[in-house]
C-alpha positions as CSV (number, residue, x, y, z in Angstrom):
1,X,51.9,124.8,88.0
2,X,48.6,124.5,89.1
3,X,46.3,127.0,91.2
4,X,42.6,125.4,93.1
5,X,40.3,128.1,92.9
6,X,36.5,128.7,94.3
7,X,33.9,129.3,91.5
8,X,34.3,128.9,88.1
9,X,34.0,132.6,86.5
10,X,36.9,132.9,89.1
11,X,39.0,130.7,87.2
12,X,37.7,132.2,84.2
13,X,39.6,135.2,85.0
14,X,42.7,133.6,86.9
15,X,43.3,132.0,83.6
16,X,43.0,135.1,81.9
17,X,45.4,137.2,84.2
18,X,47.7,134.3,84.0
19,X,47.9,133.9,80.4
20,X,48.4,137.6,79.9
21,X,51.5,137.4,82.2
22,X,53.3,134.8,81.4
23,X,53.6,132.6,78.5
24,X,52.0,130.0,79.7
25,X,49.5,127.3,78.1
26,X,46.2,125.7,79.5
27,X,47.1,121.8,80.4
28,X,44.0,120.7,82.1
29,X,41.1,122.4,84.1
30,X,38.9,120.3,86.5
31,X,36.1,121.0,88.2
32,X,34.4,119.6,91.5
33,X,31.5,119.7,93.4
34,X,29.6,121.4,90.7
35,X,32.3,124.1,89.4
36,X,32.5,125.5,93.4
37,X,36.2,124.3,93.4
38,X,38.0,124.6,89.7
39,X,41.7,123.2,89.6
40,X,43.9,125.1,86.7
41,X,46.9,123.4,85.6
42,X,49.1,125.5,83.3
43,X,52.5,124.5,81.9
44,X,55.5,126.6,79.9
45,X,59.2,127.8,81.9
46,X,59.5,128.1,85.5
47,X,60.1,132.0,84.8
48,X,57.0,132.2,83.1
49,X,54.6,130.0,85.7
50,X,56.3,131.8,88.4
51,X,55.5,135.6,86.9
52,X,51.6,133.4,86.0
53,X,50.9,132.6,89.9
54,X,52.5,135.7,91.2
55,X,49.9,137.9,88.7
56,X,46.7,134.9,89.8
57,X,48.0,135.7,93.7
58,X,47.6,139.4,93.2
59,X,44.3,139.1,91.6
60,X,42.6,137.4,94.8
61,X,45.2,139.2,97.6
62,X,41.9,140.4,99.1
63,X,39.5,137.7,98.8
64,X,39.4,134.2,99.7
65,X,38.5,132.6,96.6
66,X,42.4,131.5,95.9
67,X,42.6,128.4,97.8
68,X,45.6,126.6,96.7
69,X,48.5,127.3,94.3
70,X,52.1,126.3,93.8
71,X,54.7,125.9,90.9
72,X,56.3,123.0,90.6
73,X,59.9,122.7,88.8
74,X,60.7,119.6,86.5
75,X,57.3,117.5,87.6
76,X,57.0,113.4,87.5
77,X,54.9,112.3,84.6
78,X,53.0,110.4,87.5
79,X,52.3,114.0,89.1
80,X,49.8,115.1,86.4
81,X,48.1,111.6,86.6
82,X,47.3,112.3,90.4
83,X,46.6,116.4,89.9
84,X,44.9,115.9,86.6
């Protein structure tokens, strides 16, 4: 699962919100053009990362600072080479 979102105390606190949702775990977190996009990729069950990006979603239902999410079921080892 991973979520793009804009500023990084934003992903500070879409990490949060996720981790308290869903027992999920931190894989990777990147960070472009200066920390103004930050990409979270989390990993654990497909229960768990869905309850993680439905709980991230709610957060930012009113603002635009979600740009990107998705969960992705049984991903290719080639996937996180690309996303990561």
């Amino acid at each position: 699962m991973y979520l793009d979102v804009q500023f990084f105390p934003n992903a500070v606190f879409a990490l949060d919100n996720m981790l308290n949702h869903g027992m999920v775990e931190l894989i990777s977190i990147k960070k472009y053009l200066g920390g103004r996009i930050v990409t979270l990729i989390v990993g654990g069950s497909s229960s768990d990362a869905k309850a993680a990006v439905d709980a991230a979603r709610e957060q930012f239902s009113g603002c635009s600072a979600l740009k990107n999410s998705a969960v992705i079921t049984n991903p290719h080892r080639e996937l996180f080479r690309v996303l990561g």
